[in-house]
C-alpha positions in Angstrom: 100.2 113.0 18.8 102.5 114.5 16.0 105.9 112.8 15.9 108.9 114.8 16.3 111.3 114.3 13.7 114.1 114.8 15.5 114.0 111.7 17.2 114.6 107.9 16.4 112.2 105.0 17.8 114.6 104.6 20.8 114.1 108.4 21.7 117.6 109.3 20.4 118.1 112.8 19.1 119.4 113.0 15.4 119.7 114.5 12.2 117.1 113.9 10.0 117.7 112.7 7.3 116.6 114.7 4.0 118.5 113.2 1.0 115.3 112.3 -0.7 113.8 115.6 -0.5 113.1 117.9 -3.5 114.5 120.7 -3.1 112.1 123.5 -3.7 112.1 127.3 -2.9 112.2 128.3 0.9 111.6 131.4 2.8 110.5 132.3 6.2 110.4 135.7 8.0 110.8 136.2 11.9 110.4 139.6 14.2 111.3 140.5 17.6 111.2 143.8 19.2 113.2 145.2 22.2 112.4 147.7 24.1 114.4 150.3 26.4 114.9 153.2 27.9 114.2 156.9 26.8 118.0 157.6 26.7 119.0 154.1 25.0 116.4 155.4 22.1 117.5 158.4 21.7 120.9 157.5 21.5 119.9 154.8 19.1 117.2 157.3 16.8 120.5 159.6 16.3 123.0 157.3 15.7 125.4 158.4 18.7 126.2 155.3 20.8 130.0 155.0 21.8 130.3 151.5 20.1 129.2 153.2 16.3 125.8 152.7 14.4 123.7 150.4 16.4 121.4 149.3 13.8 124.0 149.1 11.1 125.8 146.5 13.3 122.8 144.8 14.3 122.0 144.6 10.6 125.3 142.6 10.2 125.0 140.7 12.9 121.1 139.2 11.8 122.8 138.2 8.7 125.5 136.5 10.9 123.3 134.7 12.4 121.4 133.6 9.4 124.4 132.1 8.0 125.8 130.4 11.5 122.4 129.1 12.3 124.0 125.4 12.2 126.8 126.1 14.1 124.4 127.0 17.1 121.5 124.6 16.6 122.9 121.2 17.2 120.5 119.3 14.6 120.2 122.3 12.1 121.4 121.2 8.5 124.0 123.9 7.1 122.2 125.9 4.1 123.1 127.7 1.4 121.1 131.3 1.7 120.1 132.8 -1.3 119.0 135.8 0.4 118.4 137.6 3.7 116.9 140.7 4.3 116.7 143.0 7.6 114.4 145.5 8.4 114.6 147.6 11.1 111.1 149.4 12.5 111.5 152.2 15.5 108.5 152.8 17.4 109.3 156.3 19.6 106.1 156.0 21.5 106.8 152.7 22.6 110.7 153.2 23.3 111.3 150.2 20.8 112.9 148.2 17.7 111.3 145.6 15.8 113.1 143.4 13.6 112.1 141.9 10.7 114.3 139.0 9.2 113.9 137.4 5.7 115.6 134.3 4.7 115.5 132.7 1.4 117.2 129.3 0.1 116.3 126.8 -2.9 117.0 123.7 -0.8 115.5 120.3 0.4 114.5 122.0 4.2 113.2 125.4 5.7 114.9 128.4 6.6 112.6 129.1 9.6 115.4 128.5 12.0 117.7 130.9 10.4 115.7 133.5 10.3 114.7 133.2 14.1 118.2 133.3 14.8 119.2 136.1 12.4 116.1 137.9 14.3 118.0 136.6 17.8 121.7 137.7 17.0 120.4 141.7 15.8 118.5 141.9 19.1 121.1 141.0 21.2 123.4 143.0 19.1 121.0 145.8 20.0 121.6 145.0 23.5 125.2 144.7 23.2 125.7 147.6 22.3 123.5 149.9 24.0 123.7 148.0 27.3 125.8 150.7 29.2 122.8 152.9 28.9 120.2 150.6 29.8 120.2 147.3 31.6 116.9 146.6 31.8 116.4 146.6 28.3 113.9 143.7 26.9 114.6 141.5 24.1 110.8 140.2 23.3 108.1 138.3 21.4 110.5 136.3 18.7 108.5 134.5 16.5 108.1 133.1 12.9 105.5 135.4 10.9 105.6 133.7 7.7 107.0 130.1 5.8 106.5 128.8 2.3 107.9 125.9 0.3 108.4 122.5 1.2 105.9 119.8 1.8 104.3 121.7 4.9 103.3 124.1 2.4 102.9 127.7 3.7 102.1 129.0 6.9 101.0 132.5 8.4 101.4 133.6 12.2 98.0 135.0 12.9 97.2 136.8 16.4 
């Protein structure tokens, strides 16, 4: 069984400890989609929510989360991002958004979980704001696509 990090020989959660650690390029990209309703797209696709431009705040918000990412997740180490990148992709026959975060840091651990959460905080944005439209809208399938650097080495999501 793999040992998890995260934890000492007593089971105790803490930080690991990285300090001897080259530090070597980083990136990781993460998606999510959410889908809603007819209206909530359309309103969305023209740009003519109540709250402003959806995507453009959701845009800001991913990069938010990028850099907060060890404010939220208790044993995340604070990094300095080099760079982060959102894409949005609108899919009309499917009523839905993907998002597609890219994180970037030269450091001595992986950006995977700030681009997860940059992914995280545009969806919800999405949400946020188009919410007095549509409820029942569906935040979905957040994942890690792609990592490289580190002594992992690289690693693909593959279906």
């Amino acid at each position: 069984m793999t040992k998890l990090s995260h934890f000492d020989a007593s089971g105790q959660a803490h930080m690991v400890d990285i300090a001897h650690k080259e530090e070597t390029k980083r990136t990781a990209i993460a998606i999510g989609s959410i889908s809603m309703s007819a209206e909530a797209f359309k309103l969305l696709e023209f740009n003519a929510s109540r709250k402003g431009d959806v995507l453009g705040i959701a845009r800001i918000a991913a990069i938010q989360g990028t850099k907060m990412t060890a404010t939220m997740i208790p044993l995340c180490h604070p990094l300095s991002l080099s760079h982060v990148h959102v894409e949005f992709y609108k899919d009309e026959s499917a009523l839905s958004v993907q998002i597609e975060v890219t994180a970037e840091t030269v450091g001595k651990t992986g950006v995977e979980m700030e681009a997860l959460t940059g992914a995280s905080a545009g969806l919800l944005t999405i949400y946020d704001m188009l919410k007095a439209v549509d409820k029942r809208m569906v935040i979905q399938d957040i994942h890690l696509v792609k990592k490289q650097g580190g002594k992992s080495g690289e690693f693909t999501f593959s279906e």
